[in-house]
N, C-alpha and C positions, 0 to 999 in steps of 0.2 A: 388489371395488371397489363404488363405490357408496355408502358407508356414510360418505364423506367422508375420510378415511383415506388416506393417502401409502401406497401398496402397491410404491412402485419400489424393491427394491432397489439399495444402496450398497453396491459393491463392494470398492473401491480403498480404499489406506489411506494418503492421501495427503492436501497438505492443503486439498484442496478436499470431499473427502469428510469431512474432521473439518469444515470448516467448516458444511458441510451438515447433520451431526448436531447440532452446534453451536445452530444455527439451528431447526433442529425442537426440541431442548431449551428454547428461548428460548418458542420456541409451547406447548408440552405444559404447560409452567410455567405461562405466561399465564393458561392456559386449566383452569390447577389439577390436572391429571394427573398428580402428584407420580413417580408409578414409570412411566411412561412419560418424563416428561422425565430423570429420573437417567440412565435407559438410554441417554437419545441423549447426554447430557452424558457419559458413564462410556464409551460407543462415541467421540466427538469427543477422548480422552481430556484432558477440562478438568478442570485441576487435578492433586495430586500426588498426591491420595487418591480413592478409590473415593468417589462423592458419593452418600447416600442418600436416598430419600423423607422420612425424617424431616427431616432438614436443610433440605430443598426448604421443607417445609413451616413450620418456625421461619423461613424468610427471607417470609414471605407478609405478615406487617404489615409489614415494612422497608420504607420509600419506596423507589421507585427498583427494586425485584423483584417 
């Protein structure tokens, strides 16, 4: 810890645990972490497909992501 960084394990696959990956996907985006947020996005399972970094990163001029 220390380093700023959510180090608590999510266990449960439930949906407060997707919402929670959910949610750290929403920050790691923000914050431009492209393969960091897919991960929590692809763990929250958002959406119907595996979401990748490249994706992440063509939504980065879109208003609104």
């Amino acid at each position: 810890m220390g380093d700023g960084q959510l180090q608590r394990p999510i266990e449960f696959n439930d949906r407060y645990s997707q919402s929670t990956y959910h949610q750290l996907g929403i920050v790691a985006q923000e914050q431009r972490e492209w393969a960091t947020a897919a991960s929590h996005y692809n763990r929250a399972g958002v959406g119907q497909r595996t979401i990748t970094t490249g994706a992440l990163k063509g939504l980065a001029g879109v208003p609104g992501f």
